[in-house]
C-alpha positions in Angstrom: -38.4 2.5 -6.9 -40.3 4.7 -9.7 -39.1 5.4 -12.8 -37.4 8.5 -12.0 -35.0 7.4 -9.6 -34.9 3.8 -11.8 -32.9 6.0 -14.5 -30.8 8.1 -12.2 -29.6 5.4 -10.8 -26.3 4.8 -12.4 -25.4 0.9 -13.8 -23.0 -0.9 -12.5 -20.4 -3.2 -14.2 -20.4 -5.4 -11.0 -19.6 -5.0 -7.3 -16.5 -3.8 -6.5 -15.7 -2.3 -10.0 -13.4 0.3 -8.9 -11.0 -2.4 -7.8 -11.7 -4.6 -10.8 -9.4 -5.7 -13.3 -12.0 -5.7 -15.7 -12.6 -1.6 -15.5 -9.0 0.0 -16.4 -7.6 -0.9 -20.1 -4.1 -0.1 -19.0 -4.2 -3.7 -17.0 -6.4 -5.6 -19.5 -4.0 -8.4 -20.6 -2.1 -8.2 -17.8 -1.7 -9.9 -14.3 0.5 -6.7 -13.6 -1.3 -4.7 -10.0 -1.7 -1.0 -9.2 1.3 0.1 -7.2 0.4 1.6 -3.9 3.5 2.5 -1.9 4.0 3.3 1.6 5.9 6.2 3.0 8.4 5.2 -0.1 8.1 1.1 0.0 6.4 -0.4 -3.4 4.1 -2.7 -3.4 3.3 -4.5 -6.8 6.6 -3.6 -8.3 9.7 -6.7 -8.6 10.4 -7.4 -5.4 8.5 -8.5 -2.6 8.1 -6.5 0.2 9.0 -7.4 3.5 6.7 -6.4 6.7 7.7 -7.6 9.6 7.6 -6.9 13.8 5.6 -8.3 16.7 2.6 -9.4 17.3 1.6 -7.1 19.8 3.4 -4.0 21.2 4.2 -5.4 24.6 6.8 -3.1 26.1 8.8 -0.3 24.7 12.2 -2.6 25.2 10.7 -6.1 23.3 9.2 -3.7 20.9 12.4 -2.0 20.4 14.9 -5.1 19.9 12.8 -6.5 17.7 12.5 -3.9 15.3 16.0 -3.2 15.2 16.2 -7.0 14.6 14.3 -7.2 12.1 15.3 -3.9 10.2 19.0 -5.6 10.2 17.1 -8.8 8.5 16.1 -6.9 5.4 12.5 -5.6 6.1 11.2 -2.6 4.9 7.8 -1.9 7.2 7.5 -3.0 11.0 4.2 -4.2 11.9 3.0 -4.4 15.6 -0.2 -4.4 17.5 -0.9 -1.3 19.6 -4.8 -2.6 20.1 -5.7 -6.3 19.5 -8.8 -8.1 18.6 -8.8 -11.0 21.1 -11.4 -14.1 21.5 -11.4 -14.0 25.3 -12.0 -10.3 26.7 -9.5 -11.6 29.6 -6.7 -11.8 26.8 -3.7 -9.5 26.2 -5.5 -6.6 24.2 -2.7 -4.2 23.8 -1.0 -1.0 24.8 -3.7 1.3 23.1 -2.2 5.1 23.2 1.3 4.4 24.9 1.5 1.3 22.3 1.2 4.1 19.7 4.1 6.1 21.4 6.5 3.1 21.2 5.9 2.7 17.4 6.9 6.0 16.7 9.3 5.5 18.6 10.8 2.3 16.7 9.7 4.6 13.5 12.5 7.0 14.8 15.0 4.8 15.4 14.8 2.6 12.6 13.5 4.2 10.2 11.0 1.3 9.3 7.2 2.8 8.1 4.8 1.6 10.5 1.8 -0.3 9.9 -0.5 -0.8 12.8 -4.3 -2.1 13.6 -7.2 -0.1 14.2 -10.5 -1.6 15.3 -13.0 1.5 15.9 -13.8 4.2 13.0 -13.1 6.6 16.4 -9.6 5.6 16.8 -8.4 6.1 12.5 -7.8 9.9 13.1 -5.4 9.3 15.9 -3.7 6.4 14.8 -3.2 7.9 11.6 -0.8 10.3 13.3 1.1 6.9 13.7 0.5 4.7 11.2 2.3 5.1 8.1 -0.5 2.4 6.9 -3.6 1.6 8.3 -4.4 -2.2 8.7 -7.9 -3.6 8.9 -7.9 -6.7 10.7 -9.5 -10.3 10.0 -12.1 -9.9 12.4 -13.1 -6.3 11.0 -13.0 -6.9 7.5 -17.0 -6.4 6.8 -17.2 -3.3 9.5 -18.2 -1.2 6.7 -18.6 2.2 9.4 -14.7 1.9 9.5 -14.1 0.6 5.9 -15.1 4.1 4.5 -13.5 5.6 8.0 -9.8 4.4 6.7 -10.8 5.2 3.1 -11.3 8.7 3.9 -8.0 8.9 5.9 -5.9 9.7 3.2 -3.2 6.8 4.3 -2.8 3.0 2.7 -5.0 0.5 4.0 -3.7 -3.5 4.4 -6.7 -5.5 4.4 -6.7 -8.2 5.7 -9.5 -11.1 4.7 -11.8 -12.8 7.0 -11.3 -16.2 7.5 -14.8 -17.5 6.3 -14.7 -14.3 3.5 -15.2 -15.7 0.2 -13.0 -13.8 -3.1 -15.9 -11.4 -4.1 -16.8 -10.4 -0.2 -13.0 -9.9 0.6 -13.2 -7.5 -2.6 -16.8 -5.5 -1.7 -14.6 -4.9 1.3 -12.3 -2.8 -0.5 -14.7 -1.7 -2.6 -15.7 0.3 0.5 -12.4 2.1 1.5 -12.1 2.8 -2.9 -15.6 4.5 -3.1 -14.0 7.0 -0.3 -12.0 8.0 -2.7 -8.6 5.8 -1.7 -7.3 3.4 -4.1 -4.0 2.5 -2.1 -5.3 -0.7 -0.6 -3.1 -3.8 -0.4 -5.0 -7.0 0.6 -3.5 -9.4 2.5 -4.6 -13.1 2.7 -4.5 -14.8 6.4 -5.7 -18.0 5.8 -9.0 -19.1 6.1 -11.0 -21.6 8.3 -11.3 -25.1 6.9 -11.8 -28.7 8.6 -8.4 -29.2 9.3 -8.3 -26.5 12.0 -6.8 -26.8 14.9 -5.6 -30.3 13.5 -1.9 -29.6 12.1 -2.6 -25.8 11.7 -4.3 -22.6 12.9 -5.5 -22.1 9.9 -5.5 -23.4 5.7 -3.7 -20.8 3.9 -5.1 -20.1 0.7 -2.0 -19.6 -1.7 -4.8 -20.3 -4.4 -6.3 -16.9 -3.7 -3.1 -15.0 -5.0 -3.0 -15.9 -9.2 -7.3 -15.4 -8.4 -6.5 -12.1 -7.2 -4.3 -11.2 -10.0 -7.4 -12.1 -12.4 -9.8 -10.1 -10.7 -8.1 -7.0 -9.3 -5.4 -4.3 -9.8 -4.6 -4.6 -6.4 -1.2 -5.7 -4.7 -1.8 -8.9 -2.7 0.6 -9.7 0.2 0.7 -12.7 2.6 0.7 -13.9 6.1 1.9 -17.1 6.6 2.4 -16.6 10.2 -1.3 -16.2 10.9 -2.1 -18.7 7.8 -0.9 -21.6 9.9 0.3 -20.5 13.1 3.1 -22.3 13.5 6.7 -21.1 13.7 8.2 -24.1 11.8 5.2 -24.0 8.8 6.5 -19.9 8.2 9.9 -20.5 6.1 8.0 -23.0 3.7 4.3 -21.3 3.4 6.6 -17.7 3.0 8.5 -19.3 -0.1 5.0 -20.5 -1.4 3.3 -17.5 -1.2 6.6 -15.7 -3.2 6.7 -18.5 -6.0 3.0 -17.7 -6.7 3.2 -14.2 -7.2 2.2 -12.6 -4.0 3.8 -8.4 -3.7 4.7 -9.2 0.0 4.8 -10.8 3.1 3.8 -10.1 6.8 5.7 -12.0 9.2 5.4 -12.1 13.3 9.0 -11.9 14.7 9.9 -12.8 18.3 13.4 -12.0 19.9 14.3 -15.5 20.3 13.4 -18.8 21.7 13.6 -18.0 25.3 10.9 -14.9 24.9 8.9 -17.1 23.7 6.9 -18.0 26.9 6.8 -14.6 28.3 5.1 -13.3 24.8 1.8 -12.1 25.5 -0.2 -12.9 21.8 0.8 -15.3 19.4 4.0 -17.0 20.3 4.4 -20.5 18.9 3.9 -18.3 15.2 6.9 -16.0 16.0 10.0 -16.9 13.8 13.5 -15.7 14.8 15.2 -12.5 13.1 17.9 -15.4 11.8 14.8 -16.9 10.4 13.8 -13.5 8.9 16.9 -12.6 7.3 17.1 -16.4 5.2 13.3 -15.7 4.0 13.9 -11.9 2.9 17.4 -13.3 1.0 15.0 -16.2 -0.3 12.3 -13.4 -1.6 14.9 -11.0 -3.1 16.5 -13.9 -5.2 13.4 -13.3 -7.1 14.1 -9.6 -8.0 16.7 -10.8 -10.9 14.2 -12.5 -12.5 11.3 -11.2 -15.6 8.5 -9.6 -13.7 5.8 -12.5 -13.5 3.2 -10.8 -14.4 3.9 -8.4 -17.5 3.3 -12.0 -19.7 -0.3 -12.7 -20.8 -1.4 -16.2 -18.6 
C-alpha cells in the first residue's frame, strides 16, 4: 500500500463499528438496543417478542394448524422453514417455492409476519416477496455473498450465530448486512457447540452472550432455546432464562401435539406444544409491568 492510498483509507474504530455500542452517544450509558420492528412487531422495546411456528413447512395443513395454534398462544411472528440446511443431503430439505406459498398463506389467515430462511444470495429477491423478515441461518452466518445480499434487501434480518462463532465473529457478521446500508438486524443466539454435546443436549446455550451483547451492541438480541438444547422438556426453563437475562425475544419450534411427533419431518423431540406455548408467552409478558431492564446504568 503507498502512501496515497495509506491516507485515503479511512480509520476505523474497530470491526463492526456500525453495530457497536461504542459509536452512537444516544446509547452510551445505556444497555437500552436499537429497535428494529417487523411489519409492526418491536423488538428491543418492554416486552419480549414471541416467534413462533414449525420447524419446517411440511404440508399446507400441519403448517396451517400450527400457526393458528400458535397465534391463539400469544405470538406475534410465525417462523417456518420453506428451504432447510440439513447435515445429510438425504434429509427433509423443505418445500422450496410451494413452501413459500403456504407461508403466505398462514400470513393471510393469521395475520402473523412471517420470518423464513434463506440459504443462496439467488433466492433473497424472491423470498423477500414472502418474508416479512429475512433469517440467516447458523450454518450461513459467515456467507458474506449473502450477508450484503439480505442487507441490500430492504427487509429485517434475524441472524442467527454459528455454533463455533465467537462474540466479535457473530458481530463482523452483521457488520456485513449494516455496511449495505440496513441496520434492522436482530441476532439471535442458538447455542453453541461445547463438550457436553450430544450428552444431555443438542447443544450449550449461551445465556451469557445476552448481558455481553447488551455491552457491545445496539442491537436487539433474541433466543432459541429450542435449537440451544434440543429438547422439548429443556424449552419452558431455558425460555424463562433467556427472558430473566434480558433477551428482546424468543424463537420457539411448535409441533401440533404429541402424536405428530413421529410423523414430523425435521426436529421433533425440540417441538413444544401450543399449551406449552401459551404458559411461556404469559411467563414473558409478566415481565412487561416491570422497569425496563436496561434504561439503568450496570
Amino acid at each position: 500500500m503507498n502512501d496515497d492510498t495509506a491516507a485515503s483509507t479511512p480509520k476505523r474504530s474497530g470491526p463492526y463499528e456500525l453495530v457497536a455500542r461504542s459509536t452512537y452517544g444516544e446509547y452510551q450509558g445505556t444497555k437500552r438496543p436499537r429497535v428494529v420492528r417487523v411489519a409492526g412487531v418491536a423488538f428491543g422495546e418492554r416486552l419480549p417478542a414471541i416467534i413462533a411456528g414449525p420447524c419446517a413447512v411440511e404440508s399446507r395443513a400441519q403448517t396451517l394448524e400450527i400457526a393458528r395454534a400458535v397465534k391463539k398462544a400469544g405470538a406475534v411472528m410465525l417462523r417456518g422453514g420453506a428451504f432447510k440446511p440439513r447435515t445429510s443431503p438425504y434429509d427433509f430439505q423443505g418445500l422450496g417455492d410451494e413452501g413459500l406459498e403456504i407461508l403466505a398463506e398462514a400470513r393471510t389467515v393469521t395475520g402473523l409476519p412471517v420470518v423464513t430462511e434463506v440459504l443462496d444470495p439467488r433466492d433473497v429477491e424472491r423470498i423477500g416477496r414472502v418474508a416479512d423478515c429475512l433469517q440467516v441461518g447458523s450454518r450461513s452466518m459467515q456467507n458474506f455473498a449473502l450477508l450484503r445480499e439480505v442487507g441490500q434487501s430492504g427487509l429485517p434480518v434475524l441472524l442467527k450465530r454459528h455454533w463455533a462463532a465467537s462474540l466479535t465473529e457473530w458481530l463482523c457478521a452483521a457488520e456485513y448486512i449494516a455496511v449495505e446500508g440496513n441496520l434492522d438486524i436482530i441476532l439471535c443466539e442458538r447455542g453453541i457447540r461445547t463438550f457436553s454435546h450430544d450428552d444431555y443436549n443438542r447443544n450449550t446455550l449461551d445465556l451469557n452472550v445476552v448481558p455481553a451483547v447488551r455491552e457491545r451492541s445496539i442491537l436487539p438480541i433474541v433466543v432459541d432455546p429450542s435449537h440451544g438444547t434440543g429438547f422439548a422438556s429443556m424449552v419452558p426453563d431455558t425460555a424463562r432464562g433467556a427472558v430473566g437475562v434480558g433477551a428482546d425475544g424468543l424463537i420457539i419450534e411448535v409441533i401440533a401435539s404429541d402424536r405428530r411427533r413421529r410423523s414430523t419431518l425435521c426436529d421433533a423431540r425440540q417441538g413444544i406444544l401450543p399449551s406449552e406455548l401459551a404458559a411461556i408467552v404469559e411467563d414473558a409478558r409478566s415481565w412487561s409491568s416491570r422497569p425496563r431492564r436496561e434504561l439503568a446504568r450496570g
